[in-house]
C-alpha positions as CSV (number, residue, x, y, z in Angstrom):
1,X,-57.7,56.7,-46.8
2,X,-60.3,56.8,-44.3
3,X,-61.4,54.6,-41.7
4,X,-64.3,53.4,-43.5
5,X,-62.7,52.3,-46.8
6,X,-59.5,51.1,-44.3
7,X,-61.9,48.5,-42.9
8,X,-63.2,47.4,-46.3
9,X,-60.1,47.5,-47.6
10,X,-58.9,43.6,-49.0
11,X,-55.3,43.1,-50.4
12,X,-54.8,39.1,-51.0
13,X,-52.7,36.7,-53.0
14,X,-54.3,34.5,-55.0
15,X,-51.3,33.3,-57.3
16,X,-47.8,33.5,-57.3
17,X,-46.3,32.1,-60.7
18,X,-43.0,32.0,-62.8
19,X,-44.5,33.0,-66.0
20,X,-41.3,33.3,-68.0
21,X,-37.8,32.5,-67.6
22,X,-34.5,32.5,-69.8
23,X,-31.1,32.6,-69.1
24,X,-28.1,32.9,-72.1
25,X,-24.3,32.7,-71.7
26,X,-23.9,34.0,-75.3
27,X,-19.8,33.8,-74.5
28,X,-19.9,30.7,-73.2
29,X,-17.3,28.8,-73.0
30,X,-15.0,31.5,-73.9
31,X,-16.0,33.5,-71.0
32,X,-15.5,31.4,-68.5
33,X,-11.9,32.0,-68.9
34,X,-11.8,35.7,-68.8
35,X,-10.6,37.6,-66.1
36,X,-12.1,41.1,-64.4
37,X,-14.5,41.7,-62.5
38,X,-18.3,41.5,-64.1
39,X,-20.3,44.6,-64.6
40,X,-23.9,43.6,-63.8
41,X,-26.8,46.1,-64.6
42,X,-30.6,44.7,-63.3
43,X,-33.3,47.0,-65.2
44,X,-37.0,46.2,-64.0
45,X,-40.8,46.6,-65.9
46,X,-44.4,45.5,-64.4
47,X,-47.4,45.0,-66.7
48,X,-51.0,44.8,-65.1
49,X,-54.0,43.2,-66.7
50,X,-57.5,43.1,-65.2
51,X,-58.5,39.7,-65.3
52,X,-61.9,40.5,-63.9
53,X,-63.7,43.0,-60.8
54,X,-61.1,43.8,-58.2
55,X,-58.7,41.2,-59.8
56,X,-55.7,41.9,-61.2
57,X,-52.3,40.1,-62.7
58,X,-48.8,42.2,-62.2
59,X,-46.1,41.0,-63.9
60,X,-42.8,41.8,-62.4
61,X,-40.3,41.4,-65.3
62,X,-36.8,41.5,-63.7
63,X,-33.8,41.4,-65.8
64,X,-30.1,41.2,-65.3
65,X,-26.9,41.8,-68.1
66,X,-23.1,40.8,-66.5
67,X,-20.8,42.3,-69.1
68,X,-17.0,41.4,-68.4
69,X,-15.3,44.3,-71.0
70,X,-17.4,44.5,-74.0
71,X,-18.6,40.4,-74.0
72,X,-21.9,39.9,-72.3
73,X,-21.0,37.0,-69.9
74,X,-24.8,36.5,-68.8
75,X,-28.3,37.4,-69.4
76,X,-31.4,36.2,-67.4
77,X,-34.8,37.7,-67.5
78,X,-37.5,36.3,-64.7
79,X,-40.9,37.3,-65.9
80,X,-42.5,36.8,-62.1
81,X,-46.5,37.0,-61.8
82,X,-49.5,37.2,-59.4
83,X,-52.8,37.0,-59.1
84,X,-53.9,39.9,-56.3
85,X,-57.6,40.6,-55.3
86,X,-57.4,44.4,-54.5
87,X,-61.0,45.5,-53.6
88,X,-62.0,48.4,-51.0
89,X,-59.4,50.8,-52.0
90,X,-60.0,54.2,-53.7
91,X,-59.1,54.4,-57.3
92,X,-55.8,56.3,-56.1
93,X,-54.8,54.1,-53.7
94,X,-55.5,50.8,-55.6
95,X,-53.2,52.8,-58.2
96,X,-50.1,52.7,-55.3
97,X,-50.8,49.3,-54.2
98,X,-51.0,47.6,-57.8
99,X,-47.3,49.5,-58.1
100,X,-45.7,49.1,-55.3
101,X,-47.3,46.2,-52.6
102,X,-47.4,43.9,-55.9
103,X,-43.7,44.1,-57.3
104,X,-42.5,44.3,-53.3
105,X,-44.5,40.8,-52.4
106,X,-43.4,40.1,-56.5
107,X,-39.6,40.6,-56.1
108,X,-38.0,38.3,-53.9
109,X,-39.1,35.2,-55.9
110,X,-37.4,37.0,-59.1
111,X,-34.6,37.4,-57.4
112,X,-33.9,33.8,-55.9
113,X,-35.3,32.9,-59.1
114,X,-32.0,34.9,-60.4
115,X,-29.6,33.9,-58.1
116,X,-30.5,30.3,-58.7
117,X,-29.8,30.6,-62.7
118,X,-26.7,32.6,-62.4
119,X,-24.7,29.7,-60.1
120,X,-26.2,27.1,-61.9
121,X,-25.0,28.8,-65.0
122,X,-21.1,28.0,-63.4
123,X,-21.0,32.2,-62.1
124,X,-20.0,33.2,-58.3
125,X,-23.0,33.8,-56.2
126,X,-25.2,36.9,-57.5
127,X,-27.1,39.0,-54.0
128,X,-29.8,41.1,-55.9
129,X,-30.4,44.5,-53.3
130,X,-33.5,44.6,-52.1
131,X,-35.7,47.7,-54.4
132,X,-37.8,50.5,-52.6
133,X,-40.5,50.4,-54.9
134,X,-42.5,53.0,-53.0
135,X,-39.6,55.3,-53.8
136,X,-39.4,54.4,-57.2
137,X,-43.4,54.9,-57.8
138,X,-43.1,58.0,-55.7
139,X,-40.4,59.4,-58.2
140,X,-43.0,57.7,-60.8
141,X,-45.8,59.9,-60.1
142,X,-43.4,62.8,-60.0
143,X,-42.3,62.5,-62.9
144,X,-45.6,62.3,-64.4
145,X,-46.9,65.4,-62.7
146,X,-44.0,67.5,-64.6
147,X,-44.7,66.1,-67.6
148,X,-48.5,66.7,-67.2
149,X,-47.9,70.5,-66.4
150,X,-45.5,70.5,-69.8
151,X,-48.7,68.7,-71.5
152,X,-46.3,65.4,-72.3
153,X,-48.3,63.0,-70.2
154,X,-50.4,60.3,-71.5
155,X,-50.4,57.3,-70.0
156,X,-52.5,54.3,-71.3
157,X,-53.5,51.2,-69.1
158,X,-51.6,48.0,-68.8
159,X,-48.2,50.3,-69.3
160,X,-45.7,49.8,-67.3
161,X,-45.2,52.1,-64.0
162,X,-42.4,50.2,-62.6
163,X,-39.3,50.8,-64.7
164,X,-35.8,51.6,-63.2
165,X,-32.5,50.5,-64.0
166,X,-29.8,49.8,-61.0
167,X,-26.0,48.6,-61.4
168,X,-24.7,46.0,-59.0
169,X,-21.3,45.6,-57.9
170,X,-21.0,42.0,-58.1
């Protein structure tokens, strides 16, 4: 990026917003008096839509399973949005920030969001780790580029770039 476009360069929140939210104790009350320790997997998926020039939604969709053995013992799925002007950036650079500036500033609110729901929902304290999403569109992009030089690659807009799966060991 050079100086020029650096200067005209315009990242801004316009909206932050909880567009969906659910939380299930499928085993419930049952699970309550199991014992073990809970095996808690977080997976994560971002949709963008253009909702008009240089503005954008991302949709951070954040969701985490606690299995205790074979019973799920939760389930909650924070669908967090944003409203971002991005404007100023070249097409490859507005392609980084849209996947990886948006979930970052996108994130946190899932995951108090998260944390709220699973103690309110009668569980111990849940401390989502904090995700590297430059790393994870960095290894993203990689991935791409191999399967574009085995001709595999097609990616259409509005799919999701964002998607990882992490265990926790809460």
């Amino acid at each position: 990026m050079g100086s020029e476009e650096l200067a005209s360069a315009q990242f801004q929140i316009q909206k932050l917003y909880i567009k969906d939210v659910s939380f299930e104790l499928p085993n419930a009350p049952q699970i309550f008096q199991d014992s073990g320790q809970a095996d808690v997997k977080m997976t994560l998926s971002q949709r963008v839509d253009e909702l008009g020039d240089n503005v954008h939604e991302v949709v951070l969709t954040v969701t985490v399973t606690a299995t205790v053995g074979d019973k799920t013992a939760y389930l909650v799925e924070v669908a967090q949005g944003g409203i971002f002007l991005i404007a100023g950036f070249n097409d490859q650079t507005k392609h980084a920030v849209i996947n990886t500036l948006c979930p970052s500033t996108l994130f946190p609110y899932a995951r108090h969001t998260i944390s709220s729901m699973v103690t309110d929902g009668g569980f111990p304290p849940l401390t989502l780790q904090p995700v590297n999403f430059d790393q994870l569109y960095a290894q993203r992009m990689q991935q791409l580029m191999n399967e574009q030089k085995e001709g595999a690659a097609d990616q259409q807009d509005g799919e999701e770039i964002v998607a990882a799966e992490f265990k926790t060991d809460d």
